[in-house]
C-alpha positions as CSV (number, residue, x, y, z in Angstrom):
1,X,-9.0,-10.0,8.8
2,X,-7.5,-12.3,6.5
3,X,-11.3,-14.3,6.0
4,X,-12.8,-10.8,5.5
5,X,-10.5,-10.0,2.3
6,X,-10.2,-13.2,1.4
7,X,-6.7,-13.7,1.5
8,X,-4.7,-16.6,-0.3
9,X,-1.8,-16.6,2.3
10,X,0.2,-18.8,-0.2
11,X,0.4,-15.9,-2.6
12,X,0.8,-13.1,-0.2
13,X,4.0,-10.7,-0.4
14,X,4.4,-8.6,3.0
15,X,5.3,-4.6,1.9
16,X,7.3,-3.3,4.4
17,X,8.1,0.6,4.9
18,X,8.2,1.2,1.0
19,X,7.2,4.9,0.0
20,X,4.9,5.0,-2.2
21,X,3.7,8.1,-5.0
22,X,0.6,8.5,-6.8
23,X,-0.2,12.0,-8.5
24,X,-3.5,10.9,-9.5
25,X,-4.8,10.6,-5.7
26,X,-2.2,13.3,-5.1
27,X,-0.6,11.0,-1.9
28,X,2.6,9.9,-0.9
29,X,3.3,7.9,2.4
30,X,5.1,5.0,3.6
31,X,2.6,2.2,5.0
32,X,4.3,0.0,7.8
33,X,2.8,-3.0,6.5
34,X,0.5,-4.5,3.8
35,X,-0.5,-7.9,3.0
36,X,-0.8,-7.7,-0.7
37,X,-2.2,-10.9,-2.4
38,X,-1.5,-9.2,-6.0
39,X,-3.1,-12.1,-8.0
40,X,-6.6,-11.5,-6.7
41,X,-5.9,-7.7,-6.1
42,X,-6.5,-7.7,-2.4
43,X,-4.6,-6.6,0.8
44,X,-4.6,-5.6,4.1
45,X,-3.1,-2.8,5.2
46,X,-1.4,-1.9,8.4
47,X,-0.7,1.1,10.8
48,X,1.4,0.2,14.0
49,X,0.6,2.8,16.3
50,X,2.4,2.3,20.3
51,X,0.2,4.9,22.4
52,X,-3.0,3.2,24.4
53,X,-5.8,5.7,23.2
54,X,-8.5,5.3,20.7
55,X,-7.4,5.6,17.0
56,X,-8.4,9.7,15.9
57,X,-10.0,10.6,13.1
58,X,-7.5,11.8,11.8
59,X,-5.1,8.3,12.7
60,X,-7.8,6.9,10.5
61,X,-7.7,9.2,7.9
62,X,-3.7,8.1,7.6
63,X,-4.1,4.6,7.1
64,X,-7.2,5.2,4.7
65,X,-4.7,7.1,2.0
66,X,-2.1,4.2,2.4
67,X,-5.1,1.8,1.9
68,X,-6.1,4.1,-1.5
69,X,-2.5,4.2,-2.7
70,X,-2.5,0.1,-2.2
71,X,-5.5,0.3,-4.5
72,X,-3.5,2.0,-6.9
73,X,-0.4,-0.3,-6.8
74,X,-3.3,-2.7,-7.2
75,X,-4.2,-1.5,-10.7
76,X,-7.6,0.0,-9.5
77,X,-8.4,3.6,-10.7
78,X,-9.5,6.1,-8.0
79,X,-13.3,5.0,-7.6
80,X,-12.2,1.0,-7.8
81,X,-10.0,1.8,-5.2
82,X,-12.6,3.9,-3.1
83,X,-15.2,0.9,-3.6
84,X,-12.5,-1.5,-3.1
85,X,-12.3,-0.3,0.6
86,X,-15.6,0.4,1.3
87,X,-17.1,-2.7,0.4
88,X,-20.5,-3.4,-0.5
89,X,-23.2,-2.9,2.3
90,X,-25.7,-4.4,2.8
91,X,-28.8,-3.3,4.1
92,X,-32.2,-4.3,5.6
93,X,-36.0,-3.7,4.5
94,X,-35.4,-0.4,6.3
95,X,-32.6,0.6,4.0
96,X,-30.0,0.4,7.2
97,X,-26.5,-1.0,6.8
98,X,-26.4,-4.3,8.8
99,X,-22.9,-5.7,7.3
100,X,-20.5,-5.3,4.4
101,X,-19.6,-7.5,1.9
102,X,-16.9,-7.2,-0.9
103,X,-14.3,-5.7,1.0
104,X,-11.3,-6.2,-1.2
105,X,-8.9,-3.8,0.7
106,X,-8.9,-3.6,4.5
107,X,-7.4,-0.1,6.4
108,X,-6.4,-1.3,9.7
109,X,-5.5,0.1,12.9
110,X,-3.2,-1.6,15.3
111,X,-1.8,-1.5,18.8
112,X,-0.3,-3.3,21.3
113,X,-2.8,-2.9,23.9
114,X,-6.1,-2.4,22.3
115,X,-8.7,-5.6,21.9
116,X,-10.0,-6.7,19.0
117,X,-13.0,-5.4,19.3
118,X,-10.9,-2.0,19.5
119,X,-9.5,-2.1,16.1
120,X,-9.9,0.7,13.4
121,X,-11.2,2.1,11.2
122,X,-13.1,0.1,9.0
123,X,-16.7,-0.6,10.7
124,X,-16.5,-4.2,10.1
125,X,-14.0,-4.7,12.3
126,X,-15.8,-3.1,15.2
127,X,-19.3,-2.2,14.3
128,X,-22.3,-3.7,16.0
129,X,-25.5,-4.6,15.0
130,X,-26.8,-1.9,16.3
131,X,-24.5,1.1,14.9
132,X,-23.1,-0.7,12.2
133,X,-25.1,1.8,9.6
134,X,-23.8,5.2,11.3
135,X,-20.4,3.7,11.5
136,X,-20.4,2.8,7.5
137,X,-21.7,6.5,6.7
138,X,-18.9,7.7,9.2
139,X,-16.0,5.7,7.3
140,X,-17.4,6.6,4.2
141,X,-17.6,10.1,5.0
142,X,-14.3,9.9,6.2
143,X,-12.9,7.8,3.2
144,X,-14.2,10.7,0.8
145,X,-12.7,13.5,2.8
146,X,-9.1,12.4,3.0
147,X,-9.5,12.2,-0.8
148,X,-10.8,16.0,-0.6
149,X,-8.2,16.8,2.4
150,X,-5.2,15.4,-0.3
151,X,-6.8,17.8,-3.1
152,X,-7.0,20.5,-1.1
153,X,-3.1,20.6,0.3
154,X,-1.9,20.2,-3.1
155,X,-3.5,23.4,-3.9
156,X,-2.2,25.0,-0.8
157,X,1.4,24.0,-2.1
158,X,0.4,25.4,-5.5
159,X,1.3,28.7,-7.3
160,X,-1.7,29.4,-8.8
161,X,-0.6,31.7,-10.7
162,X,2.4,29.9,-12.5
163,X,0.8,27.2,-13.5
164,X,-2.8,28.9,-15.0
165,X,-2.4,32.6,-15.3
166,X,-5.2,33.6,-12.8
167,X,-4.5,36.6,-10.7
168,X,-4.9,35.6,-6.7
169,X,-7.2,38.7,-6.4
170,X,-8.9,36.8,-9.3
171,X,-9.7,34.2,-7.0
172,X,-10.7,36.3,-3.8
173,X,-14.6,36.1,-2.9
174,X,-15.7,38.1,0.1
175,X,-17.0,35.7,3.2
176,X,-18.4,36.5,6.9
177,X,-15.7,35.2,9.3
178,X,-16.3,35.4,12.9
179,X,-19.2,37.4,11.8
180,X,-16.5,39.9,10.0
181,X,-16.4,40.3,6.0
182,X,-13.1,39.5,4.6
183,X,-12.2,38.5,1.5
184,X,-10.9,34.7,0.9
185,X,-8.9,32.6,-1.8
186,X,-11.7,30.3,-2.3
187,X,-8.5,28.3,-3.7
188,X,-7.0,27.9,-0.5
189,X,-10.2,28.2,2.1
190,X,-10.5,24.6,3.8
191,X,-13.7,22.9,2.4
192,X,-16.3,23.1,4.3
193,X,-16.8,19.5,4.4
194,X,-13.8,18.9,6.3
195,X,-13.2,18.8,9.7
196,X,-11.6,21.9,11.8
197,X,-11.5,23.5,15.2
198,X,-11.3,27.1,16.2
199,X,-7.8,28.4,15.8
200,X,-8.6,31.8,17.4
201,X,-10.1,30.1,20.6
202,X,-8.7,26.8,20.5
203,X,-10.8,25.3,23.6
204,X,-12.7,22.1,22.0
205,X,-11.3,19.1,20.3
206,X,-10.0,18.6,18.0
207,X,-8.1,21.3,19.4
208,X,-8.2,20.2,23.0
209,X,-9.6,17.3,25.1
210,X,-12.8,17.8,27.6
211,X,-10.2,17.7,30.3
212,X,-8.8,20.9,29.1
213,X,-5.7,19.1,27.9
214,X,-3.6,20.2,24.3
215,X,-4.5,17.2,21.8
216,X,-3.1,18.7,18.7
217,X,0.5,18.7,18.8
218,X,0.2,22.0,16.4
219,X,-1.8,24.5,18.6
220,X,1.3,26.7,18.6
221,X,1.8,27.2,14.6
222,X,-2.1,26.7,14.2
223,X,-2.9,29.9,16.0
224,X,-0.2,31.6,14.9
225,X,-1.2,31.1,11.3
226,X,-4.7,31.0,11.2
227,X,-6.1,32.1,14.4
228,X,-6.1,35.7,13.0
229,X,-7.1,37.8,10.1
230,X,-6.2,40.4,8.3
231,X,-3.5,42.3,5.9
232,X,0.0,40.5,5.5
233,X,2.6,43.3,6.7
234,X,5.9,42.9,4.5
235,X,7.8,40.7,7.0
236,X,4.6,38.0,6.5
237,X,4.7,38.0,3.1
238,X,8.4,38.0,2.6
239,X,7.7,35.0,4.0
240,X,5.3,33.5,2.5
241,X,7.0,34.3,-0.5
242,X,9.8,32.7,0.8
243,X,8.1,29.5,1.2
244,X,6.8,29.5,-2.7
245,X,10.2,29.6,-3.9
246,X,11.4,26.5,-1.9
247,X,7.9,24.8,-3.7
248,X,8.4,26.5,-6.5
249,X,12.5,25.3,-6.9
250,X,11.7,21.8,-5.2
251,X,8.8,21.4,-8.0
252,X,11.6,21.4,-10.5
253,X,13.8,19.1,-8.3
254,X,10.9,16.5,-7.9
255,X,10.5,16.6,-11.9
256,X,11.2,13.6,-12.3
257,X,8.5,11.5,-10.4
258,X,5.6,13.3,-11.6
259,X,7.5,12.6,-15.5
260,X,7.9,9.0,-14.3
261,X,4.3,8.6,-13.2
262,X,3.1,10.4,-16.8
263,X,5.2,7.9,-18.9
264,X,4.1,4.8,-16.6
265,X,0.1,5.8,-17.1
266,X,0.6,6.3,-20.5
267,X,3.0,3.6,-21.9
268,X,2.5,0.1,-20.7
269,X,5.2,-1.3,-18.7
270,X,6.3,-4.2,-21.1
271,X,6.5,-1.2,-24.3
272,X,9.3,1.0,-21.9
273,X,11.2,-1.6,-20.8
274,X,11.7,-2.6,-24.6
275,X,12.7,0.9,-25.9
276,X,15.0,1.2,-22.8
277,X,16.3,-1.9,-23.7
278,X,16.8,-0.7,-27.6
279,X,18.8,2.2,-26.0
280,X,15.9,5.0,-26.4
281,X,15.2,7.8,-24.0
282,X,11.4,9.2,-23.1
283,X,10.3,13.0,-23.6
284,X,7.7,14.0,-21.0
285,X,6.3,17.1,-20.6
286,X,3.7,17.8,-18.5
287,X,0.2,18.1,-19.6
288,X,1.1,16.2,-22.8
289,X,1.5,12.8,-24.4
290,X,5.4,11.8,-23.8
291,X,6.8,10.6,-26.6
292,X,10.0,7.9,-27.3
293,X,13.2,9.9,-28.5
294,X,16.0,7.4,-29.5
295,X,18.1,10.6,-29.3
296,X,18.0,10.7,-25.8
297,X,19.9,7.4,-25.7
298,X,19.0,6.1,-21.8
299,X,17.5,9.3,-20.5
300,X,14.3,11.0,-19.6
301,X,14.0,14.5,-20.4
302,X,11.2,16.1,-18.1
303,X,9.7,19.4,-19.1
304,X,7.3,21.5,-17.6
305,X,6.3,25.1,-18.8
306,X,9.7,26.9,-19.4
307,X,12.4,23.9,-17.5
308,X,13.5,21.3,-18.7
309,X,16.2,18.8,-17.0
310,X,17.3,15.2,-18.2
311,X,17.9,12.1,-16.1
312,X,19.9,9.3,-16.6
313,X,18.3,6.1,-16.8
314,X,19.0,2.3,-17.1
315,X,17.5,-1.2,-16.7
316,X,19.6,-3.8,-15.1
317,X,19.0,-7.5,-16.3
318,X,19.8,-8.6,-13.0
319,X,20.2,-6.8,-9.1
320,X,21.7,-9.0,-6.0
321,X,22.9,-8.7,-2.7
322,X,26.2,-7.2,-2.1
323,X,27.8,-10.2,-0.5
324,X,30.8,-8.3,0.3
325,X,28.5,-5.4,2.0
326,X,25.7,-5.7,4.2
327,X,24.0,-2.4,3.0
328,X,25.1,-3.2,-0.5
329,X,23.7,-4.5,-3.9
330,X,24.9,-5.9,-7.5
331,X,23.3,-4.7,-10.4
332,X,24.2,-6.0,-14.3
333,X,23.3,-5.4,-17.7
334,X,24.3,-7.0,-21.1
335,X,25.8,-4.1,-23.3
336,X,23.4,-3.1,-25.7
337,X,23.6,-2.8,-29.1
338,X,24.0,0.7,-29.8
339,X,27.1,0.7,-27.5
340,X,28.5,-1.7,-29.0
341,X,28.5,0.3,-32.5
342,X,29.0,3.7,-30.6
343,X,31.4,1.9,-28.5
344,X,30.2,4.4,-25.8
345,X,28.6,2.9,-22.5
346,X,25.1,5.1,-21.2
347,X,25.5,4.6,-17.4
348,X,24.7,6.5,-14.4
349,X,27.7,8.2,-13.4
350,X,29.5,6.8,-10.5
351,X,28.4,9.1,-7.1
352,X,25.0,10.0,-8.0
353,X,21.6,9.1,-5.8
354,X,19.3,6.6,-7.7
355,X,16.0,5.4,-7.2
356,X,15.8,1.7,-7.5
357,X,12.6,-0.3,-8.8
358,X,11.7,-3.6,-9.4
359,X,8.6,-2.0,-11.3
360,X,6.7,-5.1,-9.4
361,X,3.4,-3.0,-9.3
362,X,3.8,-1.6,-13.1
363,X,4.5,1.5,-11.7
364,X,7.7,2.9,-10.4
365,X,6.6,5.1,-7.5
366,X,4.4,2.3,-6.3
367,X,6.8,-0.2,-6.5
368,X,9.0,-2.3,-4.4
369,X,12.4,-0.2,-4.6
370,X,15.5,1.3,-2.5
371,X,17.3,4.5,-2.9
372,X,20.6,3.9,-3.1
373,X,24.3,5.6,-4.7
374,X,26.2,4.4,-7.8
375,X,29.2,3.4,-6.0
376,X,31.4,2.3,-8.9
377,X,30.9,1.3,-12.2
378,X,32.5,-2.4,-13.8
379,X,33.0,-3.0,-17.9
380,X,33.5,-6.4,-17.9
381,X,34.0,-8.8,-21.2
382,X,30.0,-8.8,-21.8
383,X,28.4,-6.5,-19.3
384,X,28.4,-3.6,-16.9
385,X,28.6,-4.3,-13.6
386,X,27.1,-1.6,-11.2
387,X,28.2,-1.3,-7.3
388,X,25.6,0.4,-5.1
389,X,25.5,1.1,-1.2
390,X,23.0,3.6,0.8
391,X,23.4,6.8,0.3
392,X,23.7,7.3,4.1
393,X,23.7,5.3,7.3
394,X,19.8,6.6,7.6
395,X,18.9,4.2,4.6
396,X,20.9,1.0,5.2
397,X,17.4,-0.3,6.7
398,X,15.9,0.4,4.0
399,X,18.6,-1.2,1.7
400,X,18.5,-4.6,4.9
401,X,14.9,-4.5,3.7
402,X,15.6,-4.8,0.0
403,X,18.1,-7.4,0.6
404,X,15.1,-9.4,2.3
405,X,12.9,-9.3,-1.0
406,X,15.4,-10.3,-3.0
407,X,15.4,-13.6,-0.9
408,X,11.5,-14.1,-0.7
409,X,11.6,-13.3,-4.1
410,X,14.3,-13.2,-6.9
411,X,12.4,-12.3,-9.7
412,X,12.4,-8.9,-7.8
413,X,16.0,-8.5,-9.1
414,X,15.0,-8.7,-13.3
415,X,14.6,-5.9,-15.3
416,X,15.2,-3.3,-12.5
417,X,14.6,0.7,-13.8
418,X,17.3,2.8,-12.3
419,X,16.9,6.7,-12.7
420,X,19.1,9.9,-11.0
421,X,16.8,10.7,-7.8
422,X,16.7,13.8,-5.8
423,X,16.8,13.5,-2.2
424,X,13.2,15.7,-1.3
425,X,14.2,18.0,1.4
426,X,11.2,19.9,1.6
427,X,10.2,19.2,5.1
428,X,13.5,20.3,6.6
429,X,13.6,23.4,4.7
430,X,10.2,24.7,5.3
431,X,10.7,23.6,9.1
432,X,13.7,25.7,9.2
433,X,11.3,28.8,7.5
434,X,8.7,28.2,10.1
435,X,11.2,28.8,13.0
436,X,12.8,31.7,11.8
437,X,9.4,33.5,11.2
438,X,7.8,32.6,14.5
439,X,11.4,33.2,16.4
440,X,11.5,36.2,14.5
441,X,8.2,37.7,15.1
442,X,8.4,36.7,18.8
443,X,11.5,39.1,18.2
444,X,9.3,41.9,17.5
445,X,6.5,41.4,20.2
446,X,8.7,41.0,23.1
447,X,12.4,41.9,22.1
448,X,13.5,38.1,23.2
449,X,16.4,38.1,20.8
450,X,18.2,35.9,22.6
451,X,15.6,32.7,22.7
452,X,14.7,33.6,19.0
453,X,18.3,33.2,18.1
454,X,19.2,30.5,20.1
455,X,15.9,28.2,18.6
456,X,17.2,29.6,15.2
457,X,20.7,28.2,15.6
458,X,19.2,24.9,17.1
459,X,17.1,24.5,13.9
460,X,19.7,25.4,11.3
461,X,22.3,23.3,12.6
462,X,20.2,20.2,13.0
463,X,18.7,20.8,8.7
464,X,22.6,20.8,7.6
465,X,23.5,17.9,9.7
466,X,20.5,16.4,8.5
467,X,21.6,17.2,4.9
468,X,25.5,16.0,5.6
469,X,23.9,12.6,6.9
470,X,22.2,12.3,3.8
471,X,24.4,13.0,1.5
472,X,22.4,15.2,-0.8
473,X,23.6,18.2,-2.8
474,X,21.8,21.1,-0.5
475,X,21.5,25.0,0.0
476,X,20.3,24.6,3.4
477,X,23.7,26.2,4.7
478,X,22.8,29.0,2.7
479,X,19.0,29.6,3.8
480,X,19.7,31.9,6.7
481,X,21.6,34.1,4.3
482,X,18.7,34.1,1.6
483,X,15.9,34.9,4.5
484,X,17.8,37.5,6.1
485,X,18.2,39.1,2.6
486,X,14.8,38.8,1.3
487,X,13.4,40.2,4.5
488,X,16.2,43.0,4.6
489,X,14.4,44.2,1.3
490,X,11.0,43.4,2.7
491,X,11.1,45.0,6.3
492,X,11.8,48.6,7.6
493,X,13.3,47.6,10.6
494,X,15.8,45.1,9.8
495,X,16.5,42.2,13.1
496,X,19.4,43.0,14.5
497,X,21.4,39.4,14.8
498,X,24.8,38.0,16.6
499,X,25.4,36.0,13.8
500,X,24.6,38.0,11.3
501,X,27.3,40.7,12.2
């Protein structure tokens, strides 16, 4: 793999677990492992996976987006990164792909017990002479529709209406379903270019294996949400409604990294780091040019349509291990001019969650970094002295891992951004919508109260333990309260609950 890419192992940095962020591919994952040889922009990256069978499509289709975010750290735009992975093939006096050359950014499958010859996905690594050009067409197919796949579930967590005015019946074209007309949100129907099964039936792969046995771990929800059409009843769209306002309030709360990723594309790295440094704070709203404000003084005002929230920001000279604390680290700062004159200090208040970046990439959400908590704040003689630990026992890996690239490499610890960070709890909460609904509506059909509230309970205690661990500021305590309420209004026959009386 190394020969493939090219490697120079001298100058290669191993990324470990680091989530990255990239609006303009709209992905966001956490790779296990790359082998990044920044200097000659090339890298392998890796997916561990522990079960025996044969990497799926859709397996693939995973490591592929961590392999087009790595072209993005990279510094390649969207197509250098696509032609980064692919490669260049090269083809016979028949036009047929025999081999590839110019493969500057390998996706790679691994496990324990698979051969070499098993590896995935990238044909070059398992291709034969004979195959290698349907392979290539495969993976390029494949490569192109997880780009489509990532555009097409941002749209499905978009409200359409918010953000351009049009009208969902707007957007509704009528379509022959299961030779039935209905009418569609073209916005929202899967591409027909990607891959699906048959949620109604759900008796061939991908849906199920030739044995008959499940293979997607989501028949359940699948054909409970799409194996049927027809008009939403008021309990389904209370719902879904539901569901918008936890996008719709965690949009605001996840401001701040599409303002950071506007002010990183626009602004070189070196020019930020400066102002910061001058004491100025950065105006971004979205869908515009953001500008420098030395009003701001050390914070980032993001804005989109009619919200607008400020962060606190800083850049620390220098960040170092927490010698004192395993899952702790140092970071310092000269005092800068204007506080000196002000004789005010701009700092992120003691107690609040921060996003740590060594900006190593030139971007901040595709960065080396750590999430960590202000833990107290030092004014010495010359300089500020901040304390951080984890926010939470969950992160002190994270953090361990931190510590390690500090070691490899110090120069990971100068000029560090630190900015107020939301913990995203996005997943919890709409796990803990998804039970309720089914739980309820299994309510409905059969009368089963007592399973539907027992799964309930199980799910809502686990989100606010989940949310204690953390440490984050959450209304997940209140979210049983807010659904039963909404679909109170929404419902004629209101669930009768134990917990609720």
């Amino acid at each position: 793999m190394v020969d493939i890419v090219g490697l120079d192992m001298d100058n290669v940095l191993p990324v470990v677990e680091q989530q990255f962020i990239d609006y303009a591919i709209h992905m966001r994952g956490t790779p296990d492992l790359i082998l990044e040889d920044s200097r000659k922009q090339k890298a392998i990256v890796i997916d561990w996976k522990t079960g025996k069978d044969t990497p799926t499509w859709h397996e693939s289709s995973q490591v592929i987006a961590y392999a087009l975010m790595e072209g993005r750290r990279l510094g390649f735009e969207k197509a250098e990164a696509i032609k980064a992975i692919l490669g260049e093939p090269v083809r016979d006096t028949k036009g047929m792909v025999t081999t590839i050359s110019g493969i500057r950014i390998l996706p790679v499958i691994i496990r324990p017990t698979t051969k070499r010859s098993m590896l995935k996905p990238h044909p070059i690594l398992s291709a034969t002479s004979q195959d290698f050009d349907i392979k290539y067409n495969e993976f390029k197919d494949l490569l192109n529709d997880t780009c489509i796949e990532a555009e097409h579930l941002s749209l499905l967590l978009t409200d359409q209406h918010a953000l351009t005015g049009v009208k969902e019946e707007e957007t509704q074209i009528p379509m022959m379903i299961q030779g039935q007309e209905h009418r569609v949100n073209i916005l929202r129907y899967t591409p027909r270019q990607l891959r699906r099964g048959v949620p109604s039936v759900q008796q061939r792969f991908p849906c199920r294996l030739p044995t008959g046995q499940e293979f997607c771990n989501l028949i359940e929800p699948c054909r409970y949400y799409f194996g049927k059409f027809g008009e939403q009843g008021d309990y389904e769209k209370a719902m879904w409604t539901l569901r918008f306002k936890v996008f719709k309030r965690n949009e605001k709360d996840l401001l701040l990294y599409r303002a950071i990723f506007d002010v990183f594309e626009f602004f070189d790295k070196d020019e930020i780091i400066a102002k910061l440094q001058s004491g100025q704070g950065i105006r971004a709203r979205i869908g515009h040019a953001p500008t420098f404000d030395p009003k701001l003084k050390m914070r980032l005002a993001a804005i989109r349509d009619d919200y607008e929230a400020e962060f606190r920001m800083d850049l620390l000279d220098t960040l170092e291990v927490d010698k004192s604390w395993r899952a702790g680290l140092i970071g310092k700062r000269q005092y800068r001019d204007f506080e000196k004159e002000s004789r005010k200090f701009r700092v992120v208040n003691e107690g609040k969650p921060v996003l740590l970046t060594s900006l190593d990439s030139g971007a901040p959400l595709l960065s080396v970094g750590v999430f960590a908590r202000v833990d107290e704040i030092s004014p010495e003689e010359n300089q500020l002295t901040y304390s951080f630990k984890a926010p939470s026992k969950i992160l002190n890996y994270q953090t361990m891992i931190f510590h390690e690239y500090l070691k490899l490499n110090p120069g990971f610890g100068n000029n560090v951004l630190m900015v107020e960070a939301n913990v995203d709890l996005t997943q919890m909460e709409l796990g803990a919508i998804d039970a309720l609904q089914r739980s309820l509506r299994q309510t409905k059909d059969d009368g089963s109260t007592e399973i539907a509230e027992e799964e309930l309970r199980m799910e809502e205690i686990l989100a606010e333990e989940t949310a204690v661990e953390i440490g984050a500021e959450s209304e997940e305590k209140n979210l049983e309260a807010k659904l039963r309420d909404m679909i109170g209004k929404g419902v004629k026959r209101p669930v009768q609950s134990k917990r609720a009386n």
